[in-house]
ROVOFI-556555 format. One record per residue (C-alpha): y, x, z; residue number from 0; residue in three letters. Coordinates in steps of 0.001 Angstrom, whole numbers, plus 500000, padded with zeros to 6 digits. Layout:
% ROVOFI-556555
NODE        Y        X        Z   resi   resn
NODE        Y        X        Z    NUM    Ala
...
END
This chain:
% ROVOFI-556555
NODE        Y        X        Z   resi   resn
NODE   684217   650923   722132      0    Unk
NODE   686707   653685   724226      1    Unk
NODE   689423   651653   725378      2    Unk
NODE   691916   654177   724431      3    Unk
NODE   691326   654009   721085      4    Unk
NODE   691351   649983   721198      5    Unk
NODE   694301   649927   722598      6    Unk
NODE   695774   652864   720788      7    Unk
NODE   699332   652106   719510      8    Unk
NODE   699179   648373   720770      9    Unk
NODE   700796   649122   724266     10    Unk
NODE   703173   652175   726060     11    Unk
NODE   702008   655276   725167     12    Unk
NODE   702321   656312   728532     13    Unk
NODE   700057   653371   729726     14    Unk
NODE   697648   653938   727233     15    Unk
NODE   697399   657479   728045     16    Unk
NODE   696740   656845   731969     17    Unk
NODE   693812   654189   730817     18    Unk
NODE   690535   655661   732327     19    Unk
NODE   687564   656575   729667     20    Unk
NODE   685894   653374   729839     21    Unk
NODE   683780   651995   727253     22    Unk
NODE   684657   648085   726449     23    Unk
NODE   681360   645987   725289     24    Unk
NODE   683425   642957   724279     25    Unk
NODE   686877   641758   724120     26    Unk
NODE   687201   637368   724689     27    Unk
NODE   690750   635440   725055     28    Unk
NODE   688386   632861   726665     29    Unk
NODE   687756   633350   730592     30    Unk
NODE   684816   631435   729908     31    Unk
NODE   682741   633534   727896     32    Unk
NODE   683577   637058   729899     33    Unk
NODE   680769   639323   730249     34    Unk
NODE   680633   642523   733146     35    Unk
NODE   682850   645300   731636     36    Unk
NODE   684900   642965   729071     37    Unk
NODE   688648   642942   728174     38    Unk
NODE   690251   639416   728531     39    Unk
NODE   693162   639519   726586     40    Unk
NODE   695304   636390   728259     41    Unk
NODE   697323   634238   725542     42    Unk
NODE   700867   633226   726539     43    Unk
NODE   700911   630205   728511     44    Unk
NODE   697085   631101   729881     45    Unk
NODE   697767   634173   732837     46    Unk
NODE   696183   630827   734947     47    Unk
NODE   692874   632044   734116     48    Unk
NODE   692596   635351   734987     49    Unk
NODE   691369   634488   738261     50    Unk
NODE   688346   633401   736585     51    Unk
NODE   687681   636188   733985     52    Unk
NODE   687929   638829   736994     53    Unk
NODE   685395   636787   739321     54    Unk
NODE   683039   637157   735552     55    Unk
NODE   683763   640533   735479     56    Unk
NODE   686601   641545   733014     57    Unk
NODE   687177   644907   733258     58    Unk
NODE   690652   644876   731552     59    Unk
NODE   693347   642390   731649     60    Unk
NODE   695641   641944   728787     61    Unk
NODE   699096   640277   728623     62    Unk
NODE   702856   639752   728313     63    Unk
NODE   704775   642108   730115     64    Unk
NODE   706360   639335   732160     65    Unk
NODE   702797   638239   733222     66    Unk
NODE   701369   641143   733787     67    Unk
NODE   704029   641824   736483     68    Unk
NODE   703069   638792   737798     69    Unk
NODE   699392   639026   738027     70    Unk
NODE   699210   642456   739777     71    Unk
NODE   700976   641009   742343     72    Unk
NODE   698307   638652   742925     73    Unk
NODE   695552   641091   741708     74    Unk
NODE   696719   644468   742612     75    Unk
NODE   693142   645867   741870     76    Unk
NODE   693197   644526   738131     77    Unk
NODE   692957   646960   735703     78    Unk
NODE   696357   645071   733828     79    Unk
NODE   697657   646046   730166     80    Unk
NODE   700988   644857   729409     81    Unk
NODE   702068   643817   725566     82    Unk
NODE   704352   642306   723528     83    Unk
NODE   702595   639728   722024     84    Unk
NODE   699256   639593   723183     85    Unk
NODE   698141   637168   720071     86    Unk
NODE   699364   640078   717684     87    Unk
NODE   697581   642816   719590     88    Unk
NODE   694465   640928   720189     89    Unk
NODE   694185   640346   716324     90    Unk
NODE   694526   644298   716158     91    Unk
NODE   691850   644793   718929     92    Unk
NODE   688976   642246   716751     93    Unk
NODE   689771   644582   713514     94    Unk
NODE   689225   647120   715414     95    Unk
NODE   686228   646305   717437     96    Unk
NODE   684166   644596   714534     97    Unk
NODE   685433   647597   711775     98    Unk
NODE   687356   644854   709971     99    Unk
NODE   683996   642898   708449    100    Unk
NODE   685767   641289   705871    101    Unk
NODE   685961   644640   704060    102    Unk
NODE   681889   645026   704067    103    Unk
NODE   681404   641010   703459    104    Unk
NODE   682808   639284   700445    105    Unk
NODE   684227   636048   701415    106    Unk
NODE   684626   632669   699791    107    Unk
NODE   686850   630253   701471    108    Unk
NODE   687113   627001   700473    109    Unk
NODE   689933   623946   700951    110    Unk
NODE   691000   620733   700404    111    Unk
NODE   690716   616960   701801    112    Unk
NODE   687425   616201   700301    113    Unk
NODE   684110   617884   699070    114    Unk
NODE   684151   621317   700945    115    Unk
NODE   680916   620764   702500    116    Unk
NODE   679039   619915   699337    117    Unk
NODE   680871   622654   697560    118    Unk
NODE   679663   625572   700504    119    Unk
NODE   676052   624238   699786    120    Unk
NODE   676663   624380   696502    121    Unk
NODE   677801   628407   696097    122    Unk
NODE   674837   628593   699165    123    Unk
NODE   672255   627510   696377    124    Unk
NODE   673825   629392   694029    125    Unk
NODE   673989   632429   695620    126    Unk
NODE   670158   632057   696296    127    Unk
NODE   669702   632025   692941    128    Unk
NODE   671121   635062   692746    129    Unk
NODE   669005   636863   694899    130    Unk
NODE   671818   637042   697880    131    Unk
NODE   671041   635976   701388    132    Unk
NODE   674973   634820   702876    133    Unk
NODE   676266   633434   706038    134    Unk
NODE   677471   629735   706155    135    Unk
NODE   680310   628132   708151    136    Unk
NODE   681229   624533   708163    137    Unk
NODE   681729   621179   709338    138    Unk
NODE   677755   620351   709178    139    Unk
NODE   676664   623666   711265    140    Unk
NODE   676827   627859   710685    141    Unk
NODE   673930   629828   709121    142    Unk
NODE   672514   632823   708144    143    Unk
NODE   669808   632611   705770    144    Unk
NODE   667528   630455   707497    145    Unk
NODE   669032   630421   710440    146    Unk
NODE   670862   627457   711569    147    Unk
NODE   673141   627130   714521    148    Unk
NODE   675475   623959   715608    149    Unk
NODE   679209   623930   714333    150    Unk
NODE   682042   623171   716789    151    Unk
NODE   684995   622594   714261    152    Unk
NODE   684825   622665   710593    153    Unk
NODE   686213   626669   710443    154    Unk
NODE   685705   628648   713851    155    Unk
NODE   688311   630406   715672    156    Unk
NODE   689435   633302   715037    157    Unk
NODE   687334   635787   717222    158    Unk
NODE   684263   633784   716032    159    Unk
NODE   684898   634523   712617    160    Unk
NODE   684998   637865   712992    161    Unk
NODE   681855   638032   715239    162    Unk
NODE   680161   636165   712379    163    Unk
NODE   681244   638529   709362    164    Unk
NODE   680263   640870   711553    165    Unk
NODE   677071   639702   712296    166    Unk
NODE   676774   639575   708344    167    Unk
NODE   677543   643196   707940    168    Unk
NODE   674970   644519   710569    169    Unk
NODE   672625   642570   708774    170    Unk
NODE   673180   643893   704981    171    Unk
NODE   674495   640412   703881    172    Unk
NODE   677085   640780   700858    173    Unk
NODE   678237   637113   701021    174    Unk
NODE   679908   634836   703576    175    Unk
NODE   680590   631052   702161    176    Unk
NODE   683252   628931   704922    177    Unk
NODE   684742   625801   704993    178    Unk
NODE   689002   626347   705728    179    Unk
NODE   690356   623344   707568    180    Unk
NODE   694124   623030   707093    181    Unk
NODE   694011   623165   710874    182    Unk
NODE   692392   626365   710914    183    Unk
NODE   694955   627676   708054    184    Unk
NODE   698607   626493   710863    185    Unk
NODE   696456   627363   713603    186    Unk
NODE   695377   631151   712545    187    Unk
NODE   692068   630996   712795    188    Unk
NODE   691781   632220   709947    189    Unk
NODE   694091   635145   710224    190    Unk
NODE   692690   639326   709129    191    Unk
NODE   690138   637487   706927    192    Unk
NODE   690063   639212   703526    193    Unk
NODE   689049   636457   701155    194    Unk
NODE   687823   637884   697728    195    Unk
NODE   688053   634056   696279    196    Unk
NODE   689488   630680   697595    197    Unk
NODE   687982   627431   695991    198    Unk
NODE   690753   624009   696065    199    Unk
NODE   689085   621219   695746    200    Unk
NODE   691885   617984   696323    201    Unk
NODE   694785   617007   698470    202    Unk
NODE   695080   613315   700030    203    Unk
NODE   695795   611256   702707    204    Unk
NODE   694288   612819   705514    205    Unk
NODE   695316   614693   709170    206    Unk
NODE   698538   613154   709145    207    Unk
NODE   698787   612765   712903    208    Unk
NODE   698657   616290   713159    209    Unk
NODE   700951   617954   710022    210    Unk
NODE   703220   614950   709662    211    Unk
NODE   703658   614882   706282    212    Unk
NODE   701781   614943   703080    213    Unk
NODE   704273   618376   702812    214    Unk
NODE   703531   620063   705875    215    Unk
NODE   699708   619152   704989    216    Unk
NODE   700155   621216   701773    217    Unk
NODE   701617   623770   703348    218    Unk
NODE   698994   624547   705778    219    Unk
NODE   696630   624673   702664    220    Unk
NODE   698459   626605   700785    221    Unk
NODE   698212   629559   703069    222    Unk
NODE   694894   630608   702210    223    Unk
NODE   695735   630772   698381    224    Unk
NODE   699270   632507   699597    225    Unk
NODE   697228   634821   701591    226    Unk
NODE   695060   636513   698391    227    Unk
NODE   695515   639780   696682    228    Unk
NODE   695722   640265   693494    229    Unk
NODE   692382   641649   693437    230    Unk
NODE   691408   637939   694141    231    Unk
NODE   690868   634898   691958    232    Unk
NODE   691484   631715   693519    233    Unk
NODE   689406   628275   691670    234    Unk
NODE   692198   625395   691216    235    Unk
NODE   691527   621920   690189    236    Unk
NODE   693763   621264   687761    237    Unk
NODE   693108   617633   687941    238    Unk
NODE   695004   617339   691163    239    Unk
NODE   698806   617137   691312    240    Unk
NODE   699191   620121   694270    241    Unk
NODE   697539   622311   691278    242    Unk
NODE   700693   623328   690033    243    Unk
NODE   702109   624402   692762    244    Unk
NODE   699293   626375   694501    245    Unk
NODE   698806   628378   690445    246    Unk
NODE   702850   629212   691137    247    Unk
NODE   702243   630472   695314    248    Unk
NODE   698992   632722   694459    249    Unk
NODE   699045   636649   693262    250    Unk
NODE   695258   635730   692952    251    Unk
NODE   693700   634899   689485    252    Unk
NODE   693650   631823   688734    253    Unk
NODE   690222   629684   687418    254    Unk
NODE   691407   625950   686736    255    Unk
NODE   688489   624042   686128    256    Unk
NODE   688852   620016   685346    257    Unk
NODE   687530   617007   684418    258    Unk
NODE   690244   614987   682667    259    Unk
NODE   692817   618247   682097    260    Unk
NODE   693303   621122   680160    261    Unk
NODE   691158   624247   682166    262    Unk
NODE   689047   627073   681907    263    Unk
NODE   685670   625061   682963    264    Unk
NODE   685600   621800   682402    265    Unk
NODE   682167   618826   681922    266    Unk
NODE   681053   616098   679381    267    Unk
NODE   679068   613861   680974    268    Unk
NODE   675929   613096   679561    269    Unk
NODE   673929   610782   681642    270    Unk
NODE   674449   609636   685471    271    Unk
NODE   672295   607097   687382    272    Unk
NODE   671031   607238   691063    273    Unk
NODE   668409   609782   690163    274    Unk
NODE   670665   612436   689156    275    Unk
NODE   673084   613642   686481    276    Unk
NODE   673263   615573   683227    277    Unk
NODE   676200   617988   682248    278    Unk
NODE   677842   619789   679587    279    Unk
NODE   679664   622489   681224    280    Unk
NODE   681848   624471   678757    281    Unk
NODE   683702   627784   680584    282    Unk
NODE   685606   629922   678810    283    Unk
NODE   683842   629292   675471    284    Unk
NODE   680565   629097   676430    285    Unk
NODE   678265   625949   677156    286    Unk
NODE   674716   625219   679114    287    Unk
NODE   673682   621769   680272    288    Unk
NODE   673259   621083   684107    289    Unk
NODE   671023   618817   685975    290    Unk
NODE   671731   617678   689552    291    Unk
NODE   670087   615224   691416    292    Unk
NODE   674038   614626   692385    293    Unk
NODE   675694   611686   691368    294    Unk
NODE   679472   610195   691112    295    Unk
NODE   682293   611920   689723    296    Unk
NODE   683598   613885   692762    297    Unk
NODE   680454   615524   692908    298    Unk
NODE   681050   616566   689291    299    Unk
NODE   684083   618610   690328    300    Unk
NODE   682351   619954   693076    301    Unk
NODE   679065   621321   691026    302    Unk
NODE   682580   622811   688853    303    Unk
NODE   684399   624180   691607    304    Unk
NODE   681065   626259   692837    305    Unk
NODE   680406   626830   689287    306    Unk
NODE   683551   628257   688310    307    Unk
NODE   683176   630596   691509    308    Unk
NODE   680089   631668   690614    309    Unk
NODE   681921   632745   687274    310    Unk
NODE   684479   634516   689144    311    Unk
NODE   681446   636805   690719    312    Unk
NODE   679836   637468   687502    313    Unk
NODE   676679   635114   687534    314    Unk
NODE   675011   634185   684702    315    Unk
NODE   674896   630666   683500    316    Unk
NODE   670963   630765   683910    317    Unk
NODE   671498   631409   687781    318    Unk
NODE   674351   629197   688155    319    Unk
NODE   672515   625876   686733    320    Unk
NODE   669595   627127   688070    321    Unk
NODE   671361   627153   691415    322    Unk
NODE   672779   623707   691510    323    Unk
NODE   669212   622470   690114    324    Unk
NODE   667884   623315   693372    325    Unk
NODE   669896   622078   695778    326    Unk
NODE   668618   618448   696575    327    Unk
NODE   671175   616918   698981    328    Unk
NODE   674051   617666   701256    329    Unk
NODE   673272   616155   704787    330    Unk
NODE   674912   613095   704904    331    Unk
NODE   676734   613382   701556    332    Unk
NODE   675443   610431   699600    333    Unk
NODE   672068   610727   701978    334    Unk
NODE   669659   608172   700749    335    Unk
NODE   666930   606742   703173    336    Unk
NODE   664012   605365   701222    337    Unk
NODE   661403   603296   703489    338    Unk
NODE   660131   601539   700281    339    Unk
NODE   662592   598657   700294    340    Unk
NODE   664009   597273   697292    341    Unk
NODE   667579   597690   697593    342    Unk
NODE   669353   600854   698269    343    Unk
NODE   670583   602678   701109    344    Unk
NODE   672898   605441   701058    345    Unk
NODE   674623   607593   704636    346    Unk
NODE   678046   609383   703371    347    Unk
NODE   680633   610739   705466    348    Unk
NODE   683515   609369   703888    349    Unk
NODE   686032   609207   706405    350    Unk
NODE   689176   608928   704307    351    Unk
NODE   690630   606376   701764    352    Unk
NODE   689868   608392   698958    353    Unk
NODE   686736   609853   700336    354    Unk
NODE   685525   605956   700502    355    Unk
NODE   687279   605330   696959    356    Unk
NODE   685227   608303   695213    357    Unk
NODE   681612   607237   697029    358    Unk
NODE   682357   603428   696263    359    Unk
NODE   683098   604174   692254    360    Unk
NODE   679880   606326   692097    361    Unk
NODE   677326   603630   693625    362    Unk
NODE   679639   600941   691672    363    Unk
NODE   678329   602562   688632    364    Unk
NODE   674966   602390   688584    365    Unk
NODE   673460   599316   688160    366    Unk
NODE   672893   596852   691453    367    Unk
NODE   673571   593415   692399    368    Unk
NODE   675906   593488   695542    369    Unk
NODE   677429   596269   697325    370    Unk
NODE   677729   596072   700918    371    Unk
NODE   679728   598546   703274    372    Unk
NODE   679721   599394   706899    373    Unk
NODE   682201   601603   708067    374    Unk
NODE   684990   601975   710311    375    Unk
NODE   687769   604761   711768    376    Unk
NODE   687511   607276   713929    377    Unk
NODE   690050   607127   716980    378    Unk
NODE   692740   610273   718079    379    Unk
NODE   693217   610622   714257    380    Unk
NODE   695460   610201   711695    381    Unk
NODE   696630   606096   712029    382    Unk
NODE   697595   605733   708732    383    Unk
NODE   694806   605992   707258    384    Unk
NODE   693240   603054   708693    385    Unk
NODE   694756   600022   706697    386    Unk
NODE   694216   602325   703087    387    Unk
NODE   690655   602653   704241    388    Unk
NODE   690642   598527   704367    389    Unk
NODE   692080   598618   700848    390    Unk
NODE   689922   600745   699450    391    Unk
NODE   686464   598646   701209    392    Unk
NODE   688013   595326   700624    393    Unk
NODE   688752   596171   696583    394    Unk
NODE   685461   597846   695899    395    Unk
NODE   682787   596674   697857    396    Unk
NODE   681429   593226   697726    397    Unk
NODE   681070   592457   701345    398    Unk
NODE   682301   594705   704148    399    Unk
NODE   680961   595309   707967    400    Unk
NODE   684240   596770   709931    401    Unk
NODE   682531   598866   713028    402    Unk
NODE   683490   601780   715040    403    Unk
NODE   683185   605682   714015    404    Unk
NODE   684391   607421   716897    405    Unk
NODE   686372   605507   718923    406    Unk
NODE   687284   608709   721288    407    Unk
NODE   689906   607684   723893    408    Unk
NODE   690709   604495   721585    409    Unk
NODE   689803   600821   721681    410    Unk
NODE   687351   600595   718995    411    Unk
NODE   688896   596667   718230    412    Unk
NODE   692622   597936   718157    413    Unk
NODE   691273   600567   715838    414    Unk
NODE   689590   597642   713805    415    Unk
NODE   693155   595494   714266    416    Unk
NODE   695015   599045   712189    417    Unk
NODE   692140   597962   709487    418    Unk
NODE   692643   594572   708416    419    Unk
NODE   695814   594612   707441    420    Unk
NODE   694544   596687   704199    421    Unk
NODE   692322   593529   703568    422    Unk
NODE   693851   591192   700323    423    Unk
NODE   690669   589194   700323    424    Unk
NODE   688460   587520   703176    425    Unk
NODE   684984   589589   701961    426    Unk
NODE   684598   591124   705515    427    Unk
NODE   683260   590727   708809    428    Unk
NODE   683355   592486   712431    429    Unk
NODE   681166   594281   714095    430    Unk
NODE   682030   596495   717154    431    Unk
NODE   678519   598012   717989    432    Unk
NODE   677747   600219   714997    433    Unk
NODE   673790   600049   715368    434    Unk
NODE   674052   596001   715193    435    Unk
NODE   676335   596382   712211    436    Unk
NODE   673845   598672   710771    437    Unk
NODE   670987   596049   711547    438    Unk
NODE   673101   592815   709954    439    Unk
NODE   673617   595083   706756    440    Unk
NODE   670287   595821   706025    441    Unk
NODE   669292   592737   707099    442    Unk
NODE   671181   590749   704631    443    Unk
NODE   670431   593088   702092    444    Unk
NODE   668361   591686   699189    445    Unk
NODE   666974   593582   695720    446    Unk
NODE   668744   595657   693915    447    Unk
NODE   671757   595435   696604    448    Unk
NODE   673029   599086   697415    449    Unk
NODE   673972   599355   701338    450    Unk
NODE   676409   602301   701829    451    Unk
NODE   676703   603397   705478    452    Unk
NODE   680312   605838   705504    453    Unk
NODE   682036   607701   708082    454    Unk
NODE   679777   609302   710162    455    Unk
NODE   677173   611204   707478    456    Unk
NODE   675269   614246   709045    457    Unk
NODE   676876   613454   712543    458    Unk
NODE   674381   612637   715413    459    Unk
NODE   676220   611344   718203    460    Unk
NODE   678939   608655   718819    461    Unk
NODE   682192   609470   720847    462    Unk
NODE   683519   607436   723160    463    Unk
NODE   686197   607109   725754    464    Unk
NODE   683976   607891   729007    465    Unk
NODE   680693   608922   727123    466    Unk
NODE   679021   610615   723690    467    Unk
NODE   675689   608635   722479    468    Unk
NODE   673129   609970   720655    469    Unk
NODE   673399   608317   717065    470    Unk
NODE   671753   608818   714015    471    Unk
NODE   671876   606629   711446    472    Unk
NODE   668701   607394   709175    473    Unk
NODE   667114   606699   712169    474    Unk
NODE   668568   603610   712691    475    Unk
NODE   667802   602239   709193    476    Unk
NODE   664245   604122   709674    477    Unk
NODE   663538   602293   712965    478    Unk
NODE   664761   598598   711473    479    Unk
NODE   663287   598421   708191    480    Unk
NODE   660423   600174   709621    481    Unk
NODE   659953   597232   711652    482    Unk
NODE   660530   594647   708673    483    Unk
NODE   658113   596041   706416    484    Unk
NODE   655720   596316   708649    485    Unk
NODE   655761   592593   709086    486    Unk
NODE   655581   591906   705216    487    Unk
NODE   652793   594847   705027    488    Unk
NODE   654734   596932   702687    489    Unk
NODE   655050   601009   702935    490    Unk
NODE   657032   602345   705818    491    Unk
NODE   658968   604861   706589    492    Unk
END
């Protein structure tokens, strides 16, 4: 793109008119990813790197006026832009260099402490359904149709969004499903998306240790719903207590569905068991039955919360149960491993108290004889978590394996020492190393005993201080009961 018209009203006229006629092939505010010819725009706070953008070969250099001053003193051949706010212009520069995407892509974000990855594969399957092909961004990884790439965060920043909806518009795809992290809603990265619908699924406990306060949490999710036209609709769960409030903060239209509440879609249950589930759903007057292979209630309001979405685009109910009917599993949401035992095994990344709470009630009502738990907390993240997640294991499960997650910078025993303080009853035992307390799980595990595995789910490594380990925990269960029915010639894995 001409950088005169990138730059066009974002800087002095004056300066913009003695640019020369060059033409820009990408704009970065990272030095790291500059290509020959780019334009580095350099955040406040980040003029330290400009050293290394020029040696990659940005063309352009964009900042403050106050560091741009500075800079051409030490670079008097830079090509230097001075600004006012070089986060404001560089948001102006991505609409402008990717034509604004979210105007050819219709976007669905979606919120809340728990179930956003199950609900994305959810509107992924239904959209399939539909005869759409759409883009994918998440905590598990991104894709595009079949197409799979790793994820770094949960929601991407904000010049990787728009290269992805962009991405989606060069390719003809209508639909773009993503995952909104509250830290992506304070942090921006989210910012000159135009969401046509915005799915909440719950509010608790969770990312304390970075908003504060159960407040400031709701605040940073409430953005996304403050942030829709009226041309929008935004998909509430009535069931929660925020619901209210984010109904009374959105021009959007509002789709309530529930379980337990007065709302537009809500479900009678007709049978659940480990094999599956079998709704009524009843929206807006009408009915149709739904099968899932899904089980446990918060999956329920998930299969509603992409259901009532799929409303909101005009669906039919044929496509939308049809959709959910053939999506099998969410990686490492209620993942089981089957290796022919006789007891079950179940990988879930429940990593917060009522996460754990909502997994532990599902498998508690199915039939089984004991219900043992391994699981732990991760380390660098919200503290006070850790003692509600002991409450939770200790009251639910029948025997409990504390381990690590991902200890990070942490000590994965004082991490365990913030745990057992939640613990009313002795039914627990400790267990640094997360493989062995995988092993002394399954080993003790007899028939019809359910083994539930939480915290880590579709994650394959383990993060420590000074290293990350490869770690996957189907594996892990593969590679030991492999072993043991192979000695009592039964089928393996």
């Amino acid at each position: 793109m001409n950088l005169r018209e990138l730059l066009s009203g974002l800087a002095d006229p004056a300066v913009i008119a003695g640019l020369p006629a060059l033409s820009v092939p990408s704009v970065w505010d990272d030095s790291r990813r500059v290509m020959s010819g780019s334009l580095l725009v350099l955040m406040r706070g980040a003029e330290h790197f400009a050293g290394q953008g020029l040696e990659r070969g940005a063309a352009v250099l964009l900042a403050d006026s106050r560091t741009a001053r500075s800079l051409s003193e030490s670079y008097p051949q830079a090509l230097l832009v001075p600004v006012e706010d070089p986060r404001e212009a560089f948001k102006q520069i991505l609409l402008r260099f990717y034509a604004r995407p979210s105007g050819q892509v219709r976007v669905l974000g979606v919120t809340g402490t728990n179930g956003k990855t199950t609900v994305t594969y959810l509107l992924e399957s239904i959209l399939n359904a539909a005869g759409h092909s759409c883009g994918v961004t998440g905590t598990v990884n991104c894709r595009i149709g079949g197409k799979v790439s790793p994820a770094k965060n949960t929601t991407p920043g904000m010049l990787d969004n728009q290269m992805f909806l962009h991405t989606l518009s060069t390719q003809n795809i209508l639909y773009s499903v993503m995952e909104v992290s509250s830290h992506a809603l304070a942090q921006g990265r989210v910012d000159m998306i135009d969401f046509c619908g915005a799915i909440f699924t719950n509010l608790t406990g969770d990312h304390l240790d970075y908003h504060g306060t159960m407040e400031e949490y709701f605040t940073a999710k409430s953005l996304l719903f403050r942030s829709l036209s009226e041309d929008a609709y935004a998909v509430i769960n009535n069931d929660d207590p925020y619901a209210i409030r984010l109904c009374n903060l959105t021009r959007a239209r509002v789709i309530s569905y529930a379980l337990h509440s007065a709302a537009d879609i809500t479900a009678e249950v007709r049978e659940i068991g480990l094999k599956g589930t079998r709704l009524l759903v009843k929206a807006f007057g009408r009915e149709c039955e739904v099968k899932t292979t899904f089980i446990g209630q918060h999956n329920i309001y998930n299969i509603l919360a992409a259901f009532s979405a799929g409303l909101a685009e005009g669906f039919s109910l044929d496509v939308l149960c049809r959709g959910i009917n053939m999506l099998a599993h969410v990686p490492g949401r209620l993942e089981p491993v089957d290796c022919g035992q006789d007891f079950g095994v179940y990988i879930d990344y429940a990593h917060t108290d009522d996460g754990l709470r909502n997994v532990l009630q599902c498998l508690k009502g199915v039939a089984h004889n004991r219900l043992i738990l391994v699981f732990g907390c991760g380390g660098d993240r919200d503290r006070t978590k850790r003692p509600r997640m002991g409450r939770v294991a200790g009251e639910m499960a029948d025997y409990c394996i504390i381990t690590s997650d991902n200890p990070r910078n942490e000590d994965p025993l004082a991490i365990i020492e913030e745990i057992l303080p939640g613990f009313s009853r002795e039914n627990y035992e400790v267990e640094p190393d997360r493989q062995q307390a995988i092993e002394r799980a399954l080993a003790m595990a007899g028939r019809n005993d359910i083994v539930l595995l939480a915290g880590k789910g579709h994650e394959t490594y383990q993060i420590f201080k000074d290293k990350t380990l490869d770690f996957v925990e189907s594996s892990v269960v593969s590679c030991f009961l492999g072993k043991r029915l192979r000695q009592d010639g039964k089928v393996l894995c």
